[in-house]
C-alpha positions in Angstrom: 54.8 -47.9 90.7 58.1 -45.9 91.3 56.0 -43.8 93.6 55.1 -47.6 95.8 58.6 -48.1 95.2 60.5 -45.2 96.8 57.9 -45.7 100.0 59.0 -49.3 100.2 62.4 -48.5 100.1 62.1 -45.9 102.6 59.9 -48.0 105.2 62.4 -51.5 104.7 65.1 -48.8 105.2 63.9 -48.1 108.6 63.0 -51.5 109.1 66.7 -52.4 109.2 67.9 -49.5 110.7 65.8 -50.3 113.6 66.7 -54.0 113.3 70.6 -53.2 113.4 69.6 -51.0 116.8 68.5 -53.6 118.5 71.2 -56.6 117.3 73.8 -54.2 118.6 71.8 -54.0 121.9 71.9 -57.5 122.2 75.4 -58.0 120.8 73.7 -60.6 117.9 76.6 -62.1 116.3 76.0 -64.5 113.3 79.1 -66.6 113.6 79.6 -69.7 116.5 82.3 -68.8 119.1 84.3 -72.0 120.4 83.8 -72.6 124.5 87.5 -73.5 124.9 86.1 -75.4 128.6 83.6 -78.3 126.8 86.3 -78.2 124.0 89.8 -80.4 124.0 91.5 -83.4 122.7 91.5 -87.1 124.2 93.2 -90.3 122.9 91.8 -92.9 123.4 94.5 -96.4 122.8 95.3 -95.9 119.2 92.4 -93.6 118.6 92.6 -89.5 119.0 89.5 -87.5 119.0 88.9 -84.0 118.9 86.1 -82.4 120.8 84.6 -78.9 119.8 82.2 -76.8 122.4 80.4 -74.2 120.8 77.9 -71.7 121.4 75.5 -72.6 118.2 75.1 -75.5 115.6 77.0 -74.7 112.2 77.6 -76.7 109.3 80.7 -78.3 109.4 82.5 -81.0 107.3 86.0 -83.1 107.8 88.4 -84.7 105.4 91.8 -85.5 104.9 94.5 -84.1 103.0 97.8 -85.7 101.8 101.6 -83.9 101.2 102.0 -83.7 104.4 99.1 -85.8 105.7 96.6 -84.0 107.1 93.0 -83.6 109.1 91.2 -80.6 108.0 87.7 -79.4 109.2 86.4 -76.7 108.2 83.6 -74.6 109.9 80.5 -71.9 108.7 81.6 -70.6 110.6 83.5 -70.3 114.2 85.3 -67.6 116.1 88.5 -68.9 117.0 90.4 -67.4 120.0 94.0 -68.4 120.8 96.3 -70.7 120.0 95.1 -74.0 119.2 98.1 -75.9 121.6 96.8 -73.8 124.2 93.1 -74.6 123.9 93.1 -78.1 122.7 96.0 -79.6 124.2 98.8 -81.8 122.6 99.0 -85.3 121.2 101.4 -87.7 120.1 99.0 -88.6 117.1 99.4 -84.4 115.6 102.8 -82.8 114.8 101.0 -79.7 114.5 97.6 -77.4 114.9 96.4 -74.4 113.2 92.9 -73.0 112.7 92.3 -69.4 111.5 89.8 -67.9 108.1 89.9 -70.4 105.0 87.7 -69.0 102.7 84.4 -65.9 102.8 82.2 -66.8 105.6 84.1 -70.3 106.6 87.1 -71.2 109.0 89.4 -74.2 109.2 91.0 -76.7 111.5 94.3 -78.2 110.5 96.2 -81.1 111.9 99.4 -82.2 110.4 99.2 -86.2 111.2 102.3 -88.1 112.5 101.0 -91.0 110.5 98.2 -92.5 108.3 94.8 -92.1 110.2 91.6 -92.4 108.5 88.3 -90.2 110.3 86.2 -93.0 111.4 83.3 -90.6 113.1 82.3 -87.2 112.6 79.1 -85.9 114.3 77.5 -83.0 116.0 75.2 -82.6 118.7 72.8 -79.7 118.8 71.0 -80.2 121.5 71.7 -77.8 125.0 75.5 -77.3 124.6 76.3 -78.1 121.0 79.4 -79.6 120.5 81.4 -81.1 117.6 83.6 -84.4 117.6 85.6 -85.6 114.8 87.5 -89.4 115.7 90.8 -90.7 114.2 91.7 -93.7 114.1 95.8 -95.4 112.7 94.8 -97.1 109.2 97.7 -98.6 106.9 99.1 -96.0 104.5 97.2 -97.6 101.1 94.0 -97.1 103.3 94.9 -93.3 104.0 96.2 -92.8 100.5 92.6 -94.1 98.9 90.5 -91.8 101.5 92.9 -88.1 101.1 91.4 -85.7 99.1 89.4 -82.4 99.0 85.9 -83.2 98.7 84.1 -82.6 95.2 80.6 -82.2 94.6 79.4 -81.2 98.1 76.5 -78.6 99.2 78.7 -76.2 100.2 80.6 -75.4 96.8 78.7 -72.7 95.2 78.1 -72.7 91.1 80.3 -70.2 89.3 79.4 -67.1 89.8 78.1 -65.5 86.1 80.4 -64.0 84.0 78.9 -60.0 84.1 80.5 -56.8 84.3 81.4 -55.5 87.6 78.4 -54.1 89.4 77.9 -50.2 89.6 79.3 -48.5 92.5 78.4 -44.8 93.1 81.5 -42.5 92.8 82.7 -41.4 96.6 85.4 -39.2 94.9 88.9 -41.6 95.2 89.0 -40.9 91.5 88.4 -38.2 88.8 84.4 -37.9 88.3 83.1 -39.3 84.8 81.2 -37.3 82.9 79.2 -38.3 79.8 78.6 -35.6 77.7 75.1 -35.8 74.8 74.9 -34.0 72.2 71.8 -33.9 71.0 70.5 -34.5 67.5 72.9 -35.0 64.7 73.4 -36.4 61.0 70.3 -36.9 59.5 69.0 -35.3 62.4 69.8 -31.4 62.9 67.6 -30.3 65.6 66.0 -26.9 65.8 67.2 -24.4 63.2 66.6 -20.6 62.7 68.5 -17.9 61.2 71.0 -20.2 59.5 71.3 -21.9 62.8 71.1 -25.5 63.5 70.8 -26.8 66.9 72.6 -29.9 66.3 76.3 -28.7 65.3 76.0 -25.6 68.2 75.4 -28.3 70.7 78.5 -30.1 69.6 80.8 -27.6 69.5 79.7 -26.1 72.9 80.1 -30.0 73.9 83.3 -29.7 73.1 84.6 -26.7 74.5 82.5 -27.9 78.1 85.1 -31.2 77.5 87.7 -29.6 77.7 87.2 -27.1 80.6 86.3 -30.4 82.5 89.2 -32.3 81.7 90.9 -29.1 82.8 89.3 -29.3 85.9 90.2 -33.0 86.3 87.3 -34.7 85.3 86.8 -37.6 82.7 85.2 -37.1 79.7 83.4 -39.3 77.2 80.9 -37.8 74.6 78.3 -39.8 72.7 78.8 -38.7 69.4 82.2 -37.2 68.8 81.1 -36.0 65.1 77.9 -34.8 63.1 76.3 -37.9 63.2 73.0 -39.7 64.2 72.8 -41.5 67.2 70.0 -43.4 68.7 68.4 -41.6 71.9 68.5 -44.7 73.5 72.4 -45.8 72.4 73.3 -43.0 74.2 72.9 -44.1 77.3 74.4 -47.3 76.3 77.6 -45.3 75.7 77.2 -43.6 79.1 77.3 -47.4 80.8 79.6 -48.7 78.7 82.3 -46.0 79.8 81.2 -46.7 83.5 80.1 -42.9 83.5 79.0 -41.5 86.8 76.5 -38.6 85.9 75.1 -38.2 82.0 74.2 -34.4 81.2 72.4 -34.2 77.7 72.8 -30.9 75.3 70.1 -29.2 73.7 69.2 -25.7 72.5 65.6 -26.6 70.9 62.9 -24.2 69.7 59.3 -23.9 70.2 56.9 -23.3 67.7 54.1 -22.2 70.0 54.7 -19.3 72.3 58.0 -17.6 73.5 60.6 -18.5 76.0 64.1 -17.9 76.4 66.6 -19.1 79.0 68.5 -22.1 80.0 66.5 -24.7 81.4 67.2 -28.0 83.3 65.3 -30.9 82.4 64.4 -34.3 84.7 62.9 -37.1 83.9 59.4 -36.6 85.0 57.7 -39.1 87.6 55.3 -40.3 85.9 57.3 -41.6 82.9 59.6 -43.5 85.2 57.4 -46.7 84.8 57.2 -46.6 80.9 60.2 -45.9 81.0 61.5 -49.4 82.3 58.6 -51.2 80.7 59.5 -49.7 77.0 63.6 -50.2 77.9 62.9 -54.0 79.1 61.3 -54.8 76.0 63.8 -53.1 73.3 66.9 -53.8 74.9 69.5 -56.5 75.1 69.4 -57.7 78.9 73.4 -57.0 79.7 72.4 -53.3 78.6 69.8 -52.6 81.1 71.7 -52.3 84.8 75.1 -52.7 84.8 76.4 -55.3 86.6 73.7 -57.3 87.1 72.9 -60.3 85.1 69.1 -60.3 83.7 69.5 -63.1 81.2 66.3 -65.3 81.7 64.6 -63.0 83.8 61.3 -61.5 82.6 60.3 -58.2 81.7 58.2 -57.4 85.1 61.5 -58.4 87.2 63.8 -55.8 84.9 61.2 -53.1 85.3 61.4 -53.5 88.8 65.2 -54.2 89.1 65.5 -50.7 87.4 62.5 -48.6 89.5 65.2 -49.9 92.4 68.0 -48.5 90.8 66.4 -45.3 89.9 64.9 -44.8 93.6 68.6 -44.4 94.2 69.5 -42.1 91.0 66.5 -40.2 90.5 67.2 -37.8 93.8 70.9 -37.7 92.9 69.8 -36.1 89.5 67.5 -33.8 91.3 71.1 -32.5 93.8 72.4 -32.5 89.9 69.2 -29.6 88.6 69.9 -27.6 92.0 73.3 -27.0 91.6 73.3 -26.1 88.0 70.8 -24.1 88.7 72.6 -22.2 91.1 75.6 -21.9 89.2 73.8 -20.8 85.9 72.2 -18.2 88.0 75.1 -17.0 89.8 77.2 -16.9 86.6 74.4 -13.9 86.0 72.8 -15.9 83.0 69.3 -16.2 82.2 67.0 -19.2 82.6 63.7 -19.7 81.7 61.1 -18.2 84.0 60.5 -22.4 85.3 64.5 -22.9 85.2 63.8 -26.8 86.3 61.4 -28.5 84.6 60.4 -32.8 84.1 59.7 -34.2 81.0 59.7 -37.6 79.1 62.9 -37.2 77.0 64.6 -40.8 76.4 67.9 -39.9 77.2 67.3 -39.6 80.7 65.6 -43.0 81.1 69.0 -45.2 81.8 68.0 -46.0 85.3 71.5 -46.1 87.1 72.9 -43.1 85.9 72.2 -39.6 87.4 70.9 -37.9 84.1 69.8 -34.3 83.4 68.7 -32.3 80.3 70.1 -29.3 80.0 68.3 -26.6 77.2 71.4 -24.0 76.7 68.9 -21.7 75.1 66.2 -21.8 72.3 66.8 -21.2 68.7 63.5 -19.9 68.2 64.1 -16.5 70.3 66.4 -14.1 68.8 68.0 -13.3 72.0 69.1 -16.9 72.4 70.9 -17.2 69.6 72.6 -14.1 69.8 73.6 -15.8 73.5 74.2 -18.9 72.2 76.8 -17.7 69.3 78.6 -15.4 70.9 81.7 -16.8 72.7 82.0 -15.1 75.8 78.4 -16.2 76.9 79.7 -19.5 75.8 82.6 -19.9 77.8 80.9 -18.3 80.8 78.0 -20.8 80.2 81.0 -23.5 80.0 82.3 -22.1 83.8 79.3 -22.2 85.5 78.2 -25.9 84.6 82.0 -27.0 85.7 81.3 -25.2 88.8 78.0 -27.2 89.4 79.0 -30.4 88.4 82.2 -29.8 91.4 79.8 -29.0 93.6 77.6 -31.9 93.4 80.5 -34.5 93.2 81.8 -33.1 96.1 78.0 -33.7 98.0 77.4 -36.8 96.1 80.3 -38.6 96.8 79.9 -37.2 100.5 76.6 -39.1 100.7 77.9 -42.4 98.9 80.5 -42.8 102.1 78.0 -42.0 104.2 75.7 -44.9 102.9 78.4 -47.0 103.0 78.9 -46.5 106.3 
């Protein structure tokens, strides 16, 4: 599925690339400009009526307002140009005009009254030369009084919007980068151990020391267990979201009980666990925990899954930039990696689907050589330098890209 995902992305993508080519071309604009010659206002005895020319049918509605008394009409949504005096005219039945932006995606037109006047018609035609005509006509000033007010209950109010977080917006460097730091294991849990090592209270310490080279550097920091304590995989990344972090890097130094290696090594989330992934966290987890931002309350677990394969198509490639670069640095520091320095893998920290998230193995305790590395606090500190270095690197490139997207 992610695989059908990241195509369809990549084809709709070109879709409306090619799309906005061609609007600009032929200058498409969405909103209805106002054709000030069809457009004017005549009285008519008693009566005044407005008369609006314009290029397109839009919605429109008209109602009165009282303190001062007043017509308003309000558009979705037309381009005004000018002034309306100039435009529209004068008459004895307005003390004043102004139209201009009322609201996201409507305009208004206001007209102070010089007396009580109730609208008596207010139609549109939409045939060849649409046009707009709203009618006033003197009423006594109990009849205004019991018509003013803003209209209630109508089409175009919109619900309340739902009360969620605010949504997730890719860091473009205009603040310090967020970094969630995971130690792994802990508690109950001590990881690998060898040689009166334990993985567990290494990785925490090192987490630390990387924490405050970072904060250093002027980066944020938040770390998902603070202490030797057990912490869920999965309420890791929870912690991650719930500090709005922008990249997740996850601390290990495990062993393997089969064969020898030896050497950092960065981990991804592999391909093919992407859609278990978001099938296994849509059924454990509480729906304001999945994406953040968006509201999945009543939604189903087949529209999550795919809500966060969307979110990932963006991430996933943004982790990869992440594996390059501390690959490069960890190499150019002159430390080792394992022969395969970037490898994928199921691990469950790397599953939150709208953080960038890597795995990085600082060593393994089961080869000697590693655990002299990983003790010894030079390595350590130049270990510390080199992952600083790669995480500047790729903020710098990241954010780059972000603008450029938004652009």
């Amino acid at each position: 599925m992610a695989g059908r995902l990241r195509r369809f992305v990549g084809v709709v993508a070109l879709a409306l690339l090619a799309w906005g080519g061609a609007a600009a071309a032929q200058e498409f604009r969405a909103l209805a400009r106002l054709d000030a010659s069809r457009s004017g206002i005549v009285e008519a005895g008693g009566a005044v009526e407005i008369s609006l020319g314009i290029s397109q049918p839009i919605p429109f509605r008209a109602f009165l307002l009282d303190a001062p008394p007043r017509l308003v009409v309000e558009f979705s949504e037309l381009d005004f140009t000018g002034q309306p005096e100039t435009v529209l005219g004068h008459s004895q039945h307005f003390t004043g005009l102004e139209w201009g932006h009322a609201s996201p995606g409507w305009t208004r037109l206001t007209a102070e009254l010089a007396g009580p006047m109730a609208v008596t018609e207010a139609w549109e035609s939409t045939g060849t030369g649409p046009q707009i005509r709203v009618r006033l006509e003197p009423v006594a000033l109990a009849d205004f009084a019991a018509r003013a007010g803003a209209p209630v209950a109508t089409r175009w109010q919109l619900p309340e919007p739902a009360s969620v977080a605010a949504p997730r917006r890719r860091q473009t460097g205009e603040v310090p980068l967020l970094v969630a730091l995971d130690p792994g294991h802990g508690g109950l849990d001590p990881g690998a151990e060898a040689d009166g090592l334990a993985e567990a209270p290494l990785v925490l310490g090192f987490a630390r020391e990387l924490k405050e080279a970072l904060t250093r550097a002027g980066m944020r920091v938040v770390l998902t267990r603070e202490e030797d304590v057990f912490v869920p995989l999965e309420e890791r990344m929870s912690v991650a979201r719930a500090a709005g972090a922008d990249v997740l890097l996850s601390l290990h130094a495990d062993a393997l009980a089969e064969g020898e290696a030896a050497g950092a090594t960065v981990y991804l989330l592999a391909a093919e666990a992407s859609d278990t992934a978001s099938a296994r966290l849509a059924e454990r987890h509480d729906r304001a925990d999945l994406l953040a931002g968006v509201d999945l309350a009543g939604h189903d677990d087949e529209v999550a899954q795919v809500l966060m394969e969307m979110a990932r198509a963006e991430t996933q490639p943004r982790a990869d930039g992440l594996a390059v670069a501390l690959q490069a640095a960890i190499l150019g520091a002159g430390l080792k990696m394992h022969k395969k320095p970037v490898q994928a893998a199921a691990f469950s920290v790397l599953k939150a689907p709208d953080i960038p998230s890597v795995l990085l193995e600082l060593g393994f305790m089961s080869s000697a050589a590693d655990r002299r590395r990983l003790a010894d606090p030079a390595w350590r500190a130049n270990m510390v330098s080199a992952i600083v270095a790669a995480l500047q690197v790729w903020a710098v490139v990241d954010a780059a890209e972000a603008r450029y997207l938004r652009q």
